[in-house]
C-alpha positions as CSV (number, residue, x, y, z in Angstrom):
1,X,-3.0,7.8,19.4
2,X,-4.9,10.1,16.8
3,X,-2.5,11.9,15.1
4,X,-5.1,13.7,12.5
5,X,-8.1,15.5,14.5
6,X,-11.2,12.7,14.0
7,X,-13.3,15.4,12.8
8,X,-11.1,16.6,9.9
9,X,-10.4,13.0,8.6
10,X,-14.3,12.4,8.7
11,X,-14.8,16.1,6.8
12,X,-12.0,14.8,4.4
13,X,-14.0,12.0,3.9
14,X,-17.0,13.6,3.6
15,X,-15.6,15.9,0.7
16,X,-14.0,13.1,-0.8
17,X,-15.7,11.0,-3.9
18,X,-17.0,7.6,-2.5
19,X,-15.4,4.3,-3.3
20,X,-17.2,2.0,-5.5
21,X,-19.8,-1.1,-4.4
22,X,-17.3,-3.5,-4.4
23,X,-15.2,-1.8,-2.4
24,X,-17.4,-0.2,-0.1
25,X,-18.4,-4.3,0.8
26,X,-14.3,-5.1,0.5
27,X,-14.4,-2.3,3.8
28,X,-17.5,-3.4,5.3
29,X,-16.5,-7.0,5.3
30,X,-13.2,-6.6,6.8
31,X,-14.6,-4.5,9.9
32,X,-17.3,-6.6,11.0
33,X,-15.4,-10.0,10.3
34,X,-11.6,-9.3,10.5
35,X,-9.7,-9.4,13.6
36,X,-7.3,-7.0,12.6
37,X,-9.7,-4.8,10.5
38,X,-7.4,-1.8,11.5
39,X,-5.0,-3.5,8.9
40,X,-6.8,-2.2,5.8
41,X,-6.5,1.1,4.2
42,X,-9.2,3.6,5.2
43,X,-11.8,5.0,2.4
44,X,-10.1,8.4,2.7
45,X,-6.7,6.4,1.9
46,X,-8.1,4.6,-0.8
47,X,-9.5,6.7,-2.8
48,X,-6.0,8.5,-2.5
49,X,-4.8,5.4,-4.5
50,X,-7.1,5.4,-7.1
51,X,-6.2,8.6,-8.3
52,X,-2.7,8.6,-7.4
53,X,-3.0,5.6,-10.0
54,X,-5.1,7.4,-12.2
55,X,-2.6,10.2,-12.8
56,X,0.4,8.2,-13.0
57,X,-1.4,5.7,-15.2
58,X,1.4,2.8,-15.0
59,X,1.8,-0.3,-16.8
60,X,3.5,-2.4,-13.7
61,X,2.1,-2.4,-10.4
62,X,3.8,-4.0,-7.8
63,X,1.6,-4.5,-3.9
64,X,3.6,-6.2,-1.1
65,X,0.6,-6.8,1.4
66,X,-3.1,-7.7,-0.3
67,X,-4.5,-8.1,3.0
68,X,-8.3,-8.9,1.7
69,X,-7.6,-6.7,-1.4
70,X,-9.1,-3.0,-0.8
71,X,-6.0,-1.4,-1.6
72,X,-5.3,-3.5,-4.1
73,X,-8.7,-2.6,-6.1
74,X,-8.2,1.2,-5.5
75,X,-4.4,0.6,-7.1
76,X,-5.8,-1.2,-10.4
77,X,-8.0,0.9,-11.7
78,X,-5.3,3.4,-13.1
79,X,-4.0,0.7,-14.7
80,X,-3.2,1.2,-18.6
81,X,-5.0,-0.7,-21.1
82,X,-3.0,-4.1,-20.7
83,X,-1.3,-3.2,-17.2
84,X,-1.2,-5.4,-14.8
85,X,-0.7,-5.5,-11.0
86,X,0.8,-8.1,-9.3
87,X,0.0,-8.3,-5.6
88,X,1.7,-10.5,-2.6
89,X,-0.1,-11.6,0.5
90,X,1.6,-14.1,3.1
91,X,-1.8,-14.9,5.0
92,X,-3.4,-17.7,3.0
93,X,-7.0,-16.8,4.5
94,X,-6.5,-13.3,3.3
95,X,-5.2,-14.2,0.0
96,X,-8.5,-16.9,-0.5
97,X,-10.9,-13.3,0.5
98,X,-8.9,-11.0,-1.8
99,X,-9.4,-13.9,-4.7
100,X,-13.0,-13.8,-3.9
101,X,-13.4,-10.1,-4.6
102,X,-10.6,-9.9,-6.9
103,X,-12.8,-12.4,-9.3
104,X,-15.9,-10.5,-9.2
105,X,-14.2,-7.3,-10.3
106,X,-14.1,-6.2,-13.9
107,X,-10.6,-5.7,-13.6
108,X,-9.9,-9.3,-12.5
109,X,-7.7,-10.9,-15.7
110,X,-5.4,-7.4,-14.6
111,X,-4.6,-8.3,-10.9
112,X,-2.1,-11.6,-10.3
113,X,-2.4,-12.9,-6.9
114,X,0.9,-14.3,-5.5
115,X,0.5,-16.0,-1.6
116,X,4.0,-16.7,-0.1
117,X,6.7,-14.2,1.5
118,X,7.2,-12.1,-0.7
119,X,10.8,-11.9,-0.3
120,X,10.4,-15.2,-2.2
121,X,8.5,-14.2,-4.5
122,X,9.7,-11.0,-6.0
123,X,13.2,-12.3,-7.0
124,X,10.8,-14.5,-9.1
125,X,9.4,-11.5,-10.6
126,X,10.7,-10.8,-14.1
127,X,9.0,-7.1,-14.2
128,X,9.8,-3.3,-14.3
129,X,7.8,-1.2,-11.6
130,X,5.9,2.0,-12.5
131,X,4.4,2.4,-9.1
132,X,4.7,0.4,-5.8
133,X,2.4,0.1,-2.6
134,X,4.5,-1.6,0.6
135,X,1.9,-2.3,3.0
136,X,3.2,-5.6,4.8
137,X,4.9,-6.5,7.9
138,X,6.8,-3.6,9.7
139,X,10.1,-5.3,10.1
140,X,10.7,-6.3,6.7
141,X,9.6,-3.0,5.5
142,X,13.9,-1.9,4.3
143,X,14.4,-5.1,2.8
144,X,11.3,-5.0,0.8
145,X,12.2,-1.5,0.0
146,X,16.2,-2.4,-1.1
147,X,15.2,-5.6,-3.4
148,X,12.1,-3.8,-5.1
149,X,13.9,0.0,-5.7
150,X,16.3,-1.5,-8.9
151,X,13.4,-2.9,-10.3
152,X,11.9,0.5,-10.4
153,X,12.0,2.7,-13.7
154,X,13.3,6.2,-13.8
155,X,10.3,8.3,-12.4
156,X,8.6,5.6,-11.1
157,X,7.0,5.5,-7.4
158,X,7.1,3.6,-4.4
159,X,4.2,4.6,-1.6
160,X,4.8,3.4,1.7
161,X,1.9,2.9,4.3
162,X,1.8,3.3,8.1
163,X,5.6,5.5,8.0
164,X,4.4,7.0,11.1
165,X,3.2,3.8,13.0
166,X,0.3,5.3,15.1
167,X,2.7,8.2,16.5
168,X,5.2,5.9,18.0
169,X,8.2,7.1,15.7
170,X,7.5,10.5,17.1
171,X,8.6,9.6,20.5
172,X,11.9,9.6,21.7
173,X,14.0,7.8,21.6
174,X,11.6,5.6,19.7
175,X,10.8,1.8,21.1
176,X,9.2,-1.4,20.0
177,X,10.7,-3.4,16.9
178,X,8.2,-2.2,14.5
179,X,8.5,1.3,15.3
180,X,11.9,1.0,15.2
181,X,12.1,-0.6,12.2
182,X,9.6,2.1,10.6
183,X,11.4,5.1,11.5
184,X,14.8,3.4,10.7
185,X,13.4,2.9,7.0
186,X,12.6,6.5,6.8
187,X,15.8,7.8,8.1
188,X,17.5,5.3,5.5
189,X,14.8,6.6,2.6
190,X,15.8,10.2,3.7
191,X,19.5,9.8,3.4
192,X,19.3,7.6,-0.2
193,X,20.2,9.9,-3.1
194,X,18.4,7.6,-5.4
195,X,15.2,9.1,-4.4
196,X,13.1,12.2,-3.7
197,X,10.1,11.6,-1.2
198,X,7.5,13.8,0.8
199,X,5.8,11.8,3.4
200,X,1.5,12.7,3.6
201,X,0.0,12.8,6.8
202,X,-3.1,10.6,6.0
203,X,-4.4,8.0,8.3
204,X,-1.3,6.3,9.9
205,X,1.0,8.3,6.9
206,X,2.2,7.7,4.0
207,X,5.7,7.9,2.1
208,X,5.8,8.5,-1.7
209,X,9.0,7.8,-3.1
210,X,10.2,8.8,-6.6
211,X,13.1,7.7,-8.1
212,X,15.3,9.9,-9.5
């Protein structure tokens, strides 16, 4: 289901500032090699996170979901001088690409690669979180979003991909266990006075999160 006209997200793309070599080959790679290329972030989306970084310019960054590290590229570079971004992928193959690019970045002593569940691994975690990308597996999507929140500061941000699950939240009443588990996180994010959030319609949508 499109659920942005094709040929505006190709004219946004087409006005937007390309991503770099590396991550233009990150993006080629995945499509012609990865079975579930539709995973990764699109350039559009990307980019998004670059400058979303840029702007906040945080210390801490926290990624639940490498996949083979586009996103996770995009996210460093607003790191501050000394920031680091720590970034969890379950899939070991994925985690051994993402290394590979990862290394031949110039920001590669600023990302930390963790491979496990990352419900494991984040308790493990001794950090305070300026911004937050939650990319991962559908269902665990609340969870993720419960144990990482506290370890959020004040006017920090959590961004939450794929919040409108290919248009399947939109139906009614909504079906499938990771559509339901999407739009029950949003109804839960909408209701938690903790926060503030406006979700973006870009690619497969997007929540940003503040916390109060």
């Amino acid at each position: 289901m499109d659920l942005i006209n094709p040929l505006a997200e190709a004219y946004a793309e087409r006005c937007t500032t390309p991503v770099d070599p590396l991550l233009e080959e990150v993006f080629e790679y995945t499509q012609r090699h990865h079975s579930h290329a539709h995973m990764m972030s699109s350039r559009l989306q990307a980019k998004f996170l670059e400058i979303f970084s840029i702007l906040l310019q945080p210390s801490r960054i926290l990624e639940v979901g490498t996949f083979t590290g586009f996103s996770g590229l995009s996210l460093a570079k607003g790191l501050k001088e000394g920031g680091k971004l720590h970034t969890i992928e379950l899939r070991e193959e994925d985690a051994k690409t993402a290394k590979g690019y990862f290394q031949r970045s110039n920001l590669r002593d600023r990302i930390i690669l963790h491979t496990g569940n990352a419900l494991q691994v984040l308790p493990e975690l001794n950090e305070t979180w300026d911004l937050v990308f939650i990319d991962a597996d559908k269902t665990g999507y609340l969870e993720y979003y419960q144990l990482i929140l506290p370890m959020v500061r004040k006017g920090g941000v959590i961004l939450a991909d794929n919040v409108l699950y290919h248009g399947q939240v939109l139906t009614e009443p909504v079906t499938g266990k990771n559509a339901r588990a999407i739009h029950e996180f949003n109804e839960f994010v909408g209701k938690d006075e903790r926060v503030e959030q406006v979700l973006v319609p870009i690619r497969d949508g997007l929540m940003v999160i503040r916390k109060k």
